[in-house]
TORPA-4810 file (N, C-alpha, C, O; in nm, 3 decimals):
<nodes>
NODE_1_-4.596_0.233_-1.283_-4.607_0.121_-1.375_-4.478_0.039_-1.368_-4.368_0.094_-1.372_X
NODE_2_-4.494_-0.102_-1.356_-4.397_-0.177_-1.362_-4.298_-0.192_-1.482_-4.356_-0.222_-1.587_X
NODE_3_-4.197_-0.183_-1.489_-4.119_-0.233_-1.595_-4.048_-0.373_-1.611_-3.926_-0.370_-1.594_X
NODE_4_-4.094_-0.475_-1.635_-4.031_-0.600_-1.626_-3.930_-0.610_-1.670_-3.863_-0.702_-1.623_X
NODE_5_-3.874_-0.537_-1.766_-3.739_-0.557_-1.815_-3.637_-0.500_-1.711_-3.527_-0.550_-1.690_X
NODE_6_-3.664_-0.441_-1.678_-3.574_-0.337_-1.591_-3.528_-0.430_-1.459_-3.415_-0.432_-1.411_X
NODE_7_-3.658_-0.514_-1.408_-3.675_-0.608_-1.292_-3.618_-0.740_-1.326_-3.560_-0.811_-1.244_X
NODE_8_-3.637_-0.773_-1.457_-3.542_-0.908_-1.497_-3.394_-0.856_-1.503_-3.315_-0.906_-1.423_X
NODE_9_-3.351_-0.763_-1.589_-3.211_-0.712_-1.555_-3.106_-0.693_-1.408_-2.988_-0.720_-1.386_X
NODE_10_-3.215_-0.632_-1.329_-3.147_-0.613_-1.225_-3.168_-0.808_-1.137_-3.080_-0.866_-1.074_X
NODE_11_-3.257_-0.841_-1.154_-3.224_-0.909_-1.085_-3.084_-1.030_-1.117_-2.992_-1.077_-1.050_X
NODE_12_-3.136_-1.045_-1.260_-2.990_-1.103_-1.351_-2.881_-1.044_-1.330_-2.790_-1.097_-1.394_X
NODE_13_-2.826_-0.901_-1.230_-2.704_-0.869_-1.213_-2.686_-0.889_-1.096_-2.572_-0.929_-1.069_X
NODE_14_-2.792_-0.871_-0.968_-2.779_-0.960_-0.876_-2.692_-1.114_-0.867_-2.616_-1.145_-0.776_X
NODE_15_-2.722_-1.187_-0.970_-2.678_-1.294_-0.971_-2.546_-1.316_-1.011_-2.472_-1.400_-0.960_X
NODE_16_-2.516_-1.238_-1.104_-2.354_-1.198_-1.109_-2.249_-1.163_-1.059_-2.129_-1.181_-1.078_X
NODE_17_-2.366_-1.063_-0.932_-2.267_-0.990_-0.811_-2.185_-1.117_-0.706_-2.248_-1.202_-0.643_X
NODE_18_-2.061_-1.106_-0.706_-1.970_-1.226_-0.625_-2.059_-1.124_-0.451_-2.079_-1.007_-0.419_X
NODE_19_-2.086_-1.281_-0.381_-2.120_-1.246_-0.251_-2.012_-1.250_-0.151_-1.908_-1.308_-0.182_X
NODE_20_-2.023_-1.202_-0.049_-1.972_-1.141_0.072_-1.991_-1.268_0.167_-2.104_-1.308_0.194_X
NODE_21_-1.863_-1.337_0.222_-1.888_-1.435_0.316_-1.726_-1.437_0.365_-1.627_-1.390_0.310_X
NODE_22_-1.749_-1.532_0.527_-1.681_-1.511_0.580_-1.607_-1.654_0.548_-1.671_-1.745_0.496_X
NODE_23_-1.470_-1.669_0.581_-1.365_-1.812_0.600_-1.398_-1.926_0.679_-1.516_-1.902_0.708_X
NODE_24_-1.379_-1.997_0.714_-1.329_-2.086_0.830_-1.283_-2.038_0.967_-1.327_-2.049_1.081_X
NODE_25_-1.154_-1.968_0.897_-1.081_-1.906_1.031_-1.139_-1.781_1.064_-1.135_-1.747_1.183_X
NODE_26_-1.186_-1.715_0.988_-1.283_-1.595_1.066_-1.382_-1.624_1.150_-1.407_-1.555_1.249_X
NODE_27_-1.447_-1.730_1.115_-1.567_-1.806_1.231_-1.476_-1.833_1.349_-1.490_-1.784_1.461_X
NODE_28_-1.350_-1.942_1.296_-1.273_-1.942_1.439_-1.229_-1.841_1.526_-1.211_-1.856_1.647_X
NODE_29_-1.212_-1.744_1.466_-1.156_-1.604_1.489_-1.263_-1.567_1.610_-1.237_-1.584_1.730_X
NODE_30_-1.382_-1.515_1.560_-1.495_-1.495_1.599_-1.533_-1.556_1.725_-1.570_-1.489_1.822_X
NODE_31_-1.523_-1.682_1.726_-1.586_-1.770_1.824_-1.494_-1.724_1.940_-1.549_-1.695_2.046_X
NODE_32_-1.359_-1.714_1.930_-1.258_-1.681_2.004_-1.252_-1.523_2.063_-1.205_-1.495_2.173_X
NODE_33_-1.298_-1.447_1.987_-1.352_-1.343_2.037_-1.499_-1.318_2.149_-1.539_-1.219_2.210_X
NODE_34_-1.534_-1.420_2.139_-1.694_-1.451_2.224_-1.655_-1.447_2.380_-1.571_-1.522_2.429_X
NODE_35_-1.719_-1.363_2.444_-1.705_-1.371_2.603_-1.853_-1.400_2.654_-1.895_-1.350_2.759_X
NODE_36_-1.936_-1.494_2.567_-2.083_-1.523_2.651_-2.107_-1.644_2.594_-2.092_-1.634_2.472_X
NODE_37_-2.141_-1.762_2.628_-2.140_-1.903_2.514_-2.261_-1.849_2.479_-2.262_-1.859_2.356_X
NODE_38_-2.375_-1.792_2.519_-2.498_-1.772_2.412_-2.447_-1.719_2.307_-2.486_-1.771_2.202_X
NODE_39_-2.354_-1.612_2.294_-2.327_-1.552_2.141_-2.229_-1.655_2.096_-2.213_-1.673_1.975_X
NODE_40_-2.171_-1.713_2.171_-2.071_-1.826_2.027_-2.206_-1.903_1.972_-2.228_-1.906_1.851_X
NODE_41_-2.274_-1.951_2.045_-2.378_-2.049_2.006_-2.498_-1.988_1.922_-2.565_-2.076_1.868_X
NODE_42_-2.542_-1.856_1.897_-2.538_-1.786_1.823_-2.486_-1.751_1.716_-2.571_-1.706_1.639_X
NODE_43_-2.366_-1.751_1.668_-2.260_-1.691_1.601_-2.278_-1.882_1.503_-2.313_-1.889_1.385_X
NODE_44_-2.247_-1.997_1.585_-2.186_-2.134_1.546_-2.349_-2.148_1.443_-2.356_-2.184_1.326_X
NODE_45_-2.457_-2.109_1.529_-2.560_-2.151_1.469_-2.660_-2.086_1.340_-2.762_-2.143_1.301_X
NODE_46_-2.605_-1.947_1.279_-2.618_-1.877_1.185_-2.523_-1.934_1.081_-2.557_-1.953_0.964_X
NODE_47_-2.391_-1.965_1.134_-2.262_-2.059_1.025_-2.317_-2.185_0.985_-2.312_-2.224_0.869_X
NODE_48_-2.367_-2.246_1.075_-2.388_-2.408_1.027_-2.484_-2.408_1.031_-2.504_-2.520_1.078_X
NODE_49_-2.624_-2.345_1.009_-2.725_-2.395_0.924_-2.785_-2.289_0.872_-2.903_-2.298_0.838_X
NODE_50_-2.720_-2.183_0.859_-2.758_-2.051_0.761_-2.918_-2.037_0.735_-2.978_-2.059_0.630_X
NODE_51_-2.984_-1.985_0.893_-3.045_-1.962_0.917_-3.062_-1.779_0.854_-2.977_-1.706_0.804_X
NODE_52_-3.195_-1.756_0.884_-3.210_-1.632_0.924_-3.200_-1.563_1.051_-3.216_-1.631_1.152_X
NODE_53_-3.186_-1.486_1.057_-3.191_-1.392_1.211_-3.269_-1.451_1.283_-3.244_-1.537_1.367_X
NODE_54_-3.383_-1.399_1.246_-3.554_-1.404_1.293_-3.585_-1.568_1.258_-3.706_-1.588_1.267_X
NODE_55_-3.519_-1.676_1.226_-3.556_-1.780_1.220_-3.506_-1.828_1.373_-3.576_-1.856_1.470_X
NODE_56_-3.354_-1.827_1.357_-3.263_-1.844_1.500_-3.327_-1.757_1.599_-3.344_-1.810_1.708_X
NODE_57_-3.356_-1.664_1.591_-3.416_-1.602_1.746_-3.561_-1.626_1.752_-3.633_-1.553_1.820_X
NODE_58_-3.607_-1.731_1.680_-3.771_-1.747_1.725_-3.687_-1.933_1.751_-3.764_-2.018_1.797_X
NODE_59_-3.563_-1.971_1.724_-3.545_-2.145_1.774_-3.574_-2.151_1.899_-3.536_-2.069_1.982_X
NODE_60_-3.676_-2.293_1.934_-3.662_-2.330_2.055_-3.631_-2.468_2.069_-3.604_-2.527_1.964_X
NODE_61_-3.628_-2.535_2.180_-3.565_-2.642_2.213_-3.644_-2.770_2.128_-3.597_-2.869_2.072_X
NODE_62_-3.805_-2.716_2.148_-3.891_-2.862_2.070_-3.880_-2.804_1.909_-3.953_-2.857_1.825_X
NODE_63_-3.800_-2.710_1.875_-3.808_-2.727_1.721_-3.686_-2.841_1.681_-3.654_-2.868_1.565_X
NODE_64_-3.626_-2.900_1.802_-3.572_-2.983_1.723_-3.586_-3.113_1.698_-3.678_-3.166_1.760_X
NODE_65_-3.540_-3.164_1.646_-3.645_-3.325_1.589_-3.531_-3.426_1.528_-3.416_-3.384_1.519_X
NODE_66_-3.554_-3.518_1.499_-3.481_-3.591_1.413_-3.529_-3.621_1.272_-3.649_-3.628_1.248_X
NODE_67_-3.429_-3.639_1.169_-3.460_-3.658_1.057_-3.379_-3.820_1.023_-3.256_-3.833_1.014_X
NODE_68_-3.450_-3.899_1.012_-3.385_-4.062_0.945_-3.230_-4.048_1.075_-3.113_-4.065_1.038_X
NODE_69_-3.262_-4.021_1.197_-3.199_-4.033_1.286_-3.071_-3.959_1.295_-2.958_-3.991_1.331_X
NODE_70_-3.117_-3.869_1.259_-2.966_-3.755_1.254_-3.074_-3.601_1.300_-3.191_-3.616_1.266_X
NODE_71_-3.051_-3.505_1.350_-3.079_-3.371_1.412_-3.141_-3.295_1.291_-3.094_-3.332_1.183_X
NODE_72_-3.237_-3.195_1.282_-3.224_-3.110_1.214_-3.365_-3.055_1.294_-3.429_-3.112_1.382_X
NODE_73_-3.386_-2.932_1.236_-3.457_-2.832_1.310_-3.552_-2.772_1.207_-3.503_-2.725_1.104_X
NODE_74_-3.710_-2.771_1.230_-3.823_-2.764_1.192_-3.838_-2.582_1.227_-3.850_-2.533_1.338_X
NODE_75_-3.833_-2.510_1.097_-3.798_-2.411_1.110_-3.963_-2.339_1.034_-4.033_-2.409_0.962_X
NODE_76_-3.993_-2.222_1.062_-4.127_-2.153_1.016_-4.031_-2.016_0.911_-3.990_-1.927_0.984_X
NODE_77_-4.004_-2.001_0.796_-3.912_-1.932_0.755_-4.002_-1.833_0.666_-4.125_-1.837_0.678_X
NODE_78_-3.931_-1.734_0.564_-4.000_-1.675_0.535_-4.137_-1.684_0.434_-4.140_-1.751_0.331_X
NODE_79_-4.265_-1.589_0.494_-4.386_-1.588_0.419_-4.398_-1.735_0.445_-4.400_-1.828_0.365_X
NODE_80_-4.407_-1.736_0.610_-4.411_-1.848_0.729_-4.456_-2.009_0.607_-4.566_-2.060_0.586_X
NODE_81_-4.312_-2.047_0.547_-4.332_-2.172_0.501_-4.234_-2.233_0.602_-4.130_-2.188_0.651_X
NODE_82_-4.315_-2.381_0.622_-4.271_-2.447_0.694_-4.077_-2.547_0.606_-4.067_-2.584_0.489_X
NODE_83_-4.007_-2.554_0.674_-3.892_-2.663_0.630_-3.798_-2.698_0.756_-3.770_-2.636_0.859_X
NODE_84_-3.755_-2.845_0.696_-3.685_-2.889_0.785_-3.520_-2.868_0.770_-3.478_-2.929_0.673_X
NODE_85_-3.418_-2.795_0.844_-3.269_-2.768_0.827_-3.240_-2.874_0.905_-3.300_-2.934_0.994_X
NODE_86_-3.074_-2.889_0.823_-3.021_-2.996_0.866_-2.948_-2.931_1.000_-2.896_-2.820_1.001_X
NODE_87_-2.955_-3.029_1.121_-2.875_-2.930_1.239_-2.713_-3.024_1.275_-2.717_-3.146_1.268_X
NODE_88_-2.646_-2.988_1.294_-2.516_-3.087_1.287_-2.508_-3.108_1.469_-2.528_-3.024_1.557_X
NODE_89_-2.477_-3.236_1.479_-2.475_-3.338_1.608_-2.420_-3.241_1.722_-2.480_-3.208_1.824_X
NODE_90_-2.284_-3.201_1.679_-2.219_-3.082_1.820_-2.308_-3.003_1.809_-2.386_-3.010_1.904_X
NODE_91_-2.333_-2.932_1.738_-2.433_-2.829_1.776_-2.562_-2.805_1.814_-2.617_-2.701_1.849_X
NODE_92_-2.611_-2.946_1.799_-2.717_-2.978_1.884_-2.747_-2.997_2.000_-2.842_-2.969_2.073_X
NODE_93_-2.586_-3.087_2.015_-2.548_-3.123_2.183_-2.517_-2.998_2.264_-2.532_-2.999_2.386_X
NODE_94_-2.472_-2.885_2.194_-2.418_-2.777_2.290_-2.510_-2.680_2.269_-2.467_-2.576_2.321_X
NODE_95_-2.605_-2.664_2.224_-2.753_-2.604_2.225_-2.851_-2.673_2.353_-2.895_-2.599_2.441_X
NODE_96_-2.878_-2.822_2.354_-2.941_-2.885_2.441_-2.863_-2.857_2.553_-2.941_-2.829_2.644_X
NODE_97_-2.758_-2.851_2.588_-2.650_-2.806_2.716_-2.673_-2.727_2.797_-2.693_-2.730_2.919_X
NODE_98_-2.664_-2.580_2.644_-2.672_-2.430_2.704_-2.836_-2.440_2.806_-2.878_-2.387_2.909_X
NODE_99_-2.879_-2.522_2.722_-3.102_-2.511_2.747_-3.071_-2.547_2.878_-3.074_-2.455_2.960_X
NODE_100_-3.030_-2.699_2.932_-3.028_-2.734_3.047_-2.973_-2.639_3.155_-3.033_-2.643_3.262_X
NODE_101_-2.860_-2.548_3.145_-2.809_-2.497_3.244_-2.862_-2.334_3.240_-2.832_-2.247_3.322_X
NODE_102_-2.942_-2.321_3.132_-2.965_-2.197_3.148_-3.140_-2.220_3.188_-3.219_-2.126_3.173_X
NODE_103_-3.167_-2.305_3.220_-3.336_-2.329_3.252_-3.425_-2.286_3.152_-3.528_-2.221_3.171_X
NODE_104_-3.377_-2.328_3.039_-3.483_-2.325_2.922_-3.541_-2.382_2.862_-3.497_-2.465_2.782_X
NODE_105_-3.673_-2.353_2.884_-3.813_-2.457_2.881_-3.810_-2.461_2.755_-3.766_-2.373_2.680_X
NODE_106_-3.889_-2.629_2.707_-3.881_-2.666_2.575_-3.970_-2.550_2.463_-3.965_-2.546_2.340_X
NODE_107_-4.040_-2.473_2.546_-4.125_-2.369_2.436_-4.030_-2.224_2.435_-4.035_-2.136_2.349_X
NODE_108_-3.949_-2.227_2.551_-3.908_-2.072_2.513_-3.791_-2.144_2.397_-3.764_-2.256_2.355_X
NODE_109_-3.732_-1.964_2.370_-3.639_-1.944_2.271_-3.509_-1.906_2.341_-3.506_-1.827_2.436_X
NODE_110_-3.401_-1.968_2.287_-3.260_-2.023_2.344_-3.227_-1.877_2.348_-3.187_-1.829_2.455_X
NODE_111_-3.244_-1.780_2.211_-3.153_-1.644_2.218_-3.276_-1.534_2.281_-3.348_-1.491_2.191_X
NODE_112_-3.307_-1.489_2.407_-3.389_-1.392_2.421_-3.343_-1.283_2.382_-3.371_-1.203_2.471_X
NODE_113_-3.281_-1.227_2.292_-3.236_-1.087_2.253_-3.320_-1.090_2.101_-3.362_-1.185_2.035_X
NODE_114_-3.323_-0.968_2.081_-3.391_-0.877_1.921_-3.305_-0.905_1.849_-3.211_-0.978_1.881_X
NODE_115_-3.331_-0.818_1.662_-3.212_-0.849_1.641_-3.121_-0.745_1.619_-3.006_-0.749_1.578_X
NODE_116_-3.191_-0.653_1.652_-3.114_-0.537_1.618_-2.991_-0.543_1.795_-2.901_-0.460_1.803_X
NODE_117_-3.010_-0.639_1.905_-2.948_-0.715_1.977_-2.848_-0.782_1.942_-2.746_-0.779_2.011_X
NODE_118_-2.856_-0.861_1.821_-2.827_-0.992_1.757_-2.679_-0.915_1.690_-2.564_-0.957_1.696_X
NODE_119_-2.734_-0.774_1.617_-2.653_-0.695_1.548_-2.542_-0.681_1.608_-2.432_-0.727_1.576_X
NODE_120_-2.576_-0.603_1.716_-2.478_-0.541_1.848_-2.399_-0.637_1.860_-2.287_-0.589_1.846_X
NODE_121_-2.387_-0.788_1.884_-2.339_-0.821_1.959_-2.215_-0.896_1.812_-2.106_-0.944_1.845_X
NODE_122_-2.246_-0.893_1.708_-2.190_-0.951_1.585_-2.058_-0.832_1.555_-1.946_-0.843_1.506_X
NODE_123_-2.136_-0.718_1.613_-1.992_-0.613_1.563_-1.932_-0.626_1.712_-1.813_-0.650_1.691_X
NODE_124_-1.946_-0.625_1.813_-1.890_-0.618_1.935_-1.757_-0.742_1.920_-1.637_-0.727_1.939_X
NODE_125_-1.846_-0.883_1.872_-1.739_-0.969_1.883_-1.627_-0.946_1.765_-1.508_-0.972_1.785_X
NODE_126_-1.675_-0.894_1.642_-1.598_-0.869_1.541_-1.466_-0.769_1.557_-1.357_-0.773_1.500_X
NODE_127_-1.500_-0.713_1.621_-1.401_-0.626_1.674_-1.302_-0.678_1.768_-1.179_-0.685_1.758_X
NODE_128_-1.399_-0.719_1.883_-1.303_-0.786_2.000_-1.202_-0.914_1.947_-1.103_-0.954_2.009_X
NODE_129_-1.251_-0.965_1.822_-1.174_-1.074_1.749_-1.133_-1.051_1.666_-1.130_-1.150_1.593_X
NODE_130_-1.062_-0.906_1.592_-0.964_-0.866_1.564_-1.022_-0.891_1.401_-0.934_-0.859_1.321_X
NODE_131_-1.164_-0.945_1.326_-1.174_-0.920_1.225_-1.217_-0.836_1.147_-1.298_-0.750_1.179_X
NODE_132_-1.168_-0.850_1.034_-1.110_-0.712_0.970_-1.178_-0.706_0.881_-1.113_-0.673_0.782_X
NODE_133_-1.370_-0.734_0.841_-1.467_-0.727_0.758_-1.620_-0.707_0.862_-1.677_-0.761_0.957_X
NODE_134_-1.626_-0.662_0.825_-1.840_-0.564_0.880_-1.891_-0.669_0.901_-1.936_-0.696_0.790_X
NODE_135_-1.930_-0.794_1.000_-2.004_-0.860_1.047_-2.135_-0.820_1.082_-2.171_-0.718_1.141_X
NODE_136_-2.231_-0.959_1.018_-2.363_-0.882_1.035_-2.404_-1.022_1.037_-2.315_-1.106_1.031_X
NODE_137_-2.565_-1.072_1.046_-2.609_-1.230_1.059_-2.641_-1.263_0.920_-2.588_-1.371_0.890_X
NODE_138_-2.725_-1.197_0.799_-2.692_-1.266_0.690_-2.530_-1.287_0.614_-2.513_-1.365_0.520_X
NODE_139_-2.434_-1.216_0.665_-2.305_-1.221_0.602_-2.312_-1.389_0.667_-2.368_-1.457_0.581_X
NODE_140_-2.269_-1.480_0.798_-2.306_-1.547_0.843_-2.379_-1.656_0.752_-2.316_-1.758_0.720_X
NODE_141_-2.523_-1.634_0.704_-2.620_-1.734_0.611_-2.539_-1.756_0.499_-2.532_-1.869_0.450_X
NODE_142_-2.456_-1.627_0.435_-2.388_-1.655_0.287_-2.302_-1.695_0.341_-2.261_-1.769_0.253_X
NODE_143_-2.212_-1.713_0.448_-2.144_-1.806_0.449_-2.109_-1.948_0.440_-2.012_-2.004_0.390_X
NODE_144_-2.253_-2.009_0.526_-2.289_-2.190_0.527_-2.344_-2.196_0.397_-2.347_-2.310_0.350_X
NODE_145_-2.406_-2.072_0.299_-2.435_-2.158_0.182_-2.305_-2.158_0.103_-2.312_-2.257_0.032_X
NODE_146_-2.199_-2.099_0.083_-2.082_-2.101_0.051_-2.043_-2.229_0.045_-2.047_-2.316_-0.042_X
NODE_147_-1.992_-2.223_0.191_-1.931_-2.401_0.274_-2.006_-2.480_0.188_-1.939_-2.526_0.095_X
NODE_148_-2.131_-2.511_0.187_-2.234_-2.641_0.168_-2.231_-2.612_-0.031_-2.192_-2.701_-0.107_X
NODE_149_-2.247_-2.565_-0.048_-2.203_-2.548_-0.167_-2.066_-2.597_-0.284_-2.050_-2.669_-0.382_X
NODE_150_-1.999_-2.516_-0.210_-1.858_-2.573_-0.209_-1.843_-2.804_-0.206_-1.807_-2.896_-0.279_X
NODE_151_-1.896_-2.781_-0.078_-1.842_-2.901_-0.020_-1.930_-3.010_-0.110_-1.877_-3.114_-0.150_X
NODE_152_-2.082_-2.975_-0.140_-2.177_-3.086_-0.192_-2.185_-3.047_-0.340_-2.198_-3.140_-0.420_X
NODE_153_-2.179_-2.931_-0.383_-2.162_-2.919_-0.528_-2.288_-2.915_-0.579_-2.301_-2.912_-0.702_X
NODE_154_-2.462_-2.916_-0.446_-2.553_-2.956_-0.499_-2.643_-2.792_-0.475_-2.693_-2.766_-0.366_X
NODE_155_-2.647_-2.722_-0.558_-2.717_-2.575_-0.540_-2.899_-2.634_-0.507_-2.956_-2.566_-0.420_X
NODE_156_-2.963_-2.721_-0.554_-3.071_-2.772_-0.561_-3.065_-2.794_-0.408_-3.123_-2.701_-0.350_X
NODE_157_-3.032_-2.853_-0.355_-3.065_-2.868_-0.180_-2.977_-2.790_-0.141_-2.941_-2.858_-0.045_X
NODE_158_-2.894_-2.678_-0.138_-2.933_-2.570_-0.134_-3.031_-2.477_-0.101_-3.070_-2.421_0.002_X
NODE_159_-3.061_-2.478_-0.226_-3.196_-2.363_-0.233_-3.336_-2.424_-0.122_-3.423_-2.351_-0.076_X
NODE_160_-3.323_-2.580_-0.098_-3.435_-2.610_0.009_-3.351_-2.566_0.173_-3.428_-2.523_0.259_X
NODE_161_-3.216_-2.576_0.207_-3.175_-2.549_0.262_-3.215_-2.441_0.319_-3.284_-2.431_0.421_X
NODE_162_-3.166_-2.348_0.246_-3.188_-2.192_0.286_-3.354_-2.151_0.291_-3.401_-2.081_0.381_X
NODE_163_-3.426_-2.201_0.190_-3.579_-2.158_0.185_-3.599_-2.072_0.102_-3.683_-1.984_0.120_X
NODE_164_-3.500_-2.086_-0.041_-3.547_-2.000_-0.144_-3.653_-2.024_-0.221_-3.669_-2.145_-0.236_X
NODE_165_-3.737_-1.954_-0.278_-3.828_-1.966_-0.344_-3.777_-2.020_-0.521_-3.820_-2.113_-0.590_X
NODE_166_-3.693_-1.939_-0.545_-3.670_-1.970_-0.700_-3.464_-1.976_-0.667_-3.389_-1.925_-0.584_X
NODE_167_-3.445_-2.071_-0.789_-3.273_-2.064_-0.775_-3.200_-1.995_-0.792_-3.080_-2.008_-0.768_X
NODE_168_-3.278_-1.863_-0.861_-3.178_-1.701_-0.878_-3.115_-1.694_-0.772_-2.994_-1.675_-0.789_X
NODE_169_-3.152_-1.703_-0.652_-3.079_-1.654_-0.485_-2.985_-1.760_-0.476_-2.879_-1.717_-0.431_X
NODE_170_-2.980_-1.878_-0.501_-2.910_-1.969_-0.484_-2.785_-1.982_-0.580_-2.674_-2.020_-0.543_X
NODE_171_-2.822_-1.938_-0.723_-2.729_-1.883_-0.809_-2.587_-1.800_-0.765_-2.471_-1.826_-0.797_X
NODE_172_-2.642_-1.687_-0.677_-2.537_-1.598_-0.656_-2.394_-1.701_-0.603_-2.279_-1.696_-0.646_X
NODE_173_-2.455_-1.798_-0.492_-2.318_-1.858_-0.410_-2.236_-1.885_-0.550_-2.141_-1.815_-0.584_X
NODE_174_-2.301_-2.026_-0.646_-2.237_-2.052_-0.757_-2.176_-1.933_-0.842_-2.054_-1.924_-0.862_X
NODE_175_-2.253_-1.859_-0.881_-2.149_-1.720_-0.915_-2.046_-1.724_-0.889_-1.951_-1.740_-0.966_X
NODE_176_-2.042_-1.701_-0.704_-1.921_-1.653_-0.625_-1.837_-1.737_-0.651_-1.732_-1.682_-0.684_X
NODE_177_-1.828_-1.935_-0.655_-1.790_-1.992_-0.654_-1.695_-2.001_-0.776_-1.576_-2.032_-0.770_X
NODE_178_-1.751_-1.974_-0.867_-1.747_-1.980_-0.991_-1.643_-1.903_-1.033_-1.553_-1.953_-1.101_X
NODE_179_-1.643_-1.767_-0.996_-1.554_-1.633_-1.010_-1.450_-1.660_-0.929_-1.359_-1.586_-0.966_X
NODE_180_-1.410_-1.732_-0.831_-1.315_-1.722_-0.759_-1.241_-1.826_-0.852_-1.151_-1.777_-0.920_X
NODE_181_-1.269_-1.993_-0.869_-1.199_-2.054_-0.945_-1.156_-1.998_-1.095_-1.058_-2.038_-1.157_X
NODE_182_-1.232_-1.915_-1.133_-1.180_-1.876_-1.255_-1.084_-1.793_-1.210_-0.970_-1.836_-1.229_X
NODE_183_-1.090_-1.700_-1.161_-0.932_-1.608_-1.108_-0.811_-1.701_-1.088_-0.703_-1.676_-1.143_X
NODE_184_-0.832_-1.821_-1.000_-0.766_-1.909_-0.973_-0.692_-1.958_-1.081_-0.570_-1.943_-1.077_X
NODE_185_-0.724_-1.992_-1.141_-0.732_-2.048_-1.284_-0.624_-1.990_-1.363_-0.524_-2.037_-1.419_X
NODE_186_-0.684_-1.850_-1.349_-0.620_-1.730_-1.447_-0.455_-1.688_-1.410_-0.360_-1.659_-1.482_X
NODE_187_-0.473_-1.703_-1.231_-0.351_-1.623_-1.224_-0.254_-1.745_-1.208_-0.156_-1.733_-1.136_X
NODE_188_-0.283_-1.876_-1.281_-0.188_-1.974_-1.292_-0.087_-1.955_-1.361_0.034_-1.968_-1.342_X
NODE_189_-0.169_-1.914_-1.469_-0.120_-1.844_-1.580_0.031_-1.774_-1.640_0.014_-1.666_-1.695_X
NODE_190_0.138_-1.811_-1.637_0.262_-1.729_-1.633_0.300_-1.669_-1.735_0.336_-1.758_-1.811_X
NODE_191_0.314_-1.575_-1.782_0.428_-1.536_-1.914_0.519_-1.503_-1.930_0.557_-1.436_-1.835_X
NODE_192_0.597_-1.512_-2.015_0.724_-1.501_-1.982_0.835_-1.381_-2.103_0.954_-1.364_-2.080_X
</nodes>
């Protein structure tokens, strides 16, 4: 038997919990650790449009499209609803690149690896790039909603961003956001 209270609670502490995401310079870090451009381009393309795993390893070349003349990518996400992510210009150009020189037809998919593949290769570089936190591909997704968050202040596109169903999930970044400036805040604080 279900208990709804129990299921509203936990999920209401979910939302409290500060999330797990990576820097700037850890992506740089990362990228710099990469000895295959498929995994930087991999790695660049979980950061900047905080995809899913299984979204990015089903991308192919004709999912991408233009939106009011700027890039973004027509994605099948989860409990296969359709949305459009915004895709940023370099990373479009060095996606279309990799396609050309690696002979990849507009229907296949850019990353042919699994993801338990995808996994492997996130701790391999994490290591080889000297960072010093458990890399995995949603750590990655909470990261660009972090960034985009941060930067637009708008959790509402957001939540279409990512492909949440309700704004509880989208909540958490603001949480995080939230908790860090208040520390900030706090340890301004001097006494004397």
């Amino acid at each position: 038997m279900r208990n709804v209270l129990v299921e509203r609670k936990t999920a209401l502490n979910r939302v409290n919990m500060p999330v797990r995401y990576l820097t700037e310079e850890d992506i740089q870090q990362l990228e710099k650790g990469c000895k295959r451009e498929r995994d930087r381009l991999l790695i660049l393309l979980l950061y900047q449009t905080g995809l899913r795993i299984s979204e990015a390893l089903a991308l192919t070349p004709v999912s991408i499209q233009n939106f009011e003349g700027r890039p973004a990518m027509e994605i099948i996400g989860k409990g296969r609803k359709l949305r459009l992510v915004a895709l940023p210009i370099n990373l479009k150009e060095k996606l279309e690149s990799y396609a050309y020189r690696a002979g990849i037809e507009p229907k296949q998919r850019f990353f042919k690896i699994n993801r338990s593949r995808a996994w492997q290769i996130l701790n391999e570089v994490s290591k080889t790039a000297g960072v010093g936190k458990k890399v995995f591909p949603h750590l990655l997704r909470h990261s660009d909603a972090i960034i985009r968050l941060r930067k637009t202040g708008n959790p509402k596109a957001l939540q279409y961003h990512l492909g949440h169903n309700t704004p509880a999930m989208t909540l958490r970044y603001l949480s995080t956001l939230t908790q860090e400036d208040a520390l900030r805040v706090q340890q301004e604080v001097e006494f004397r």
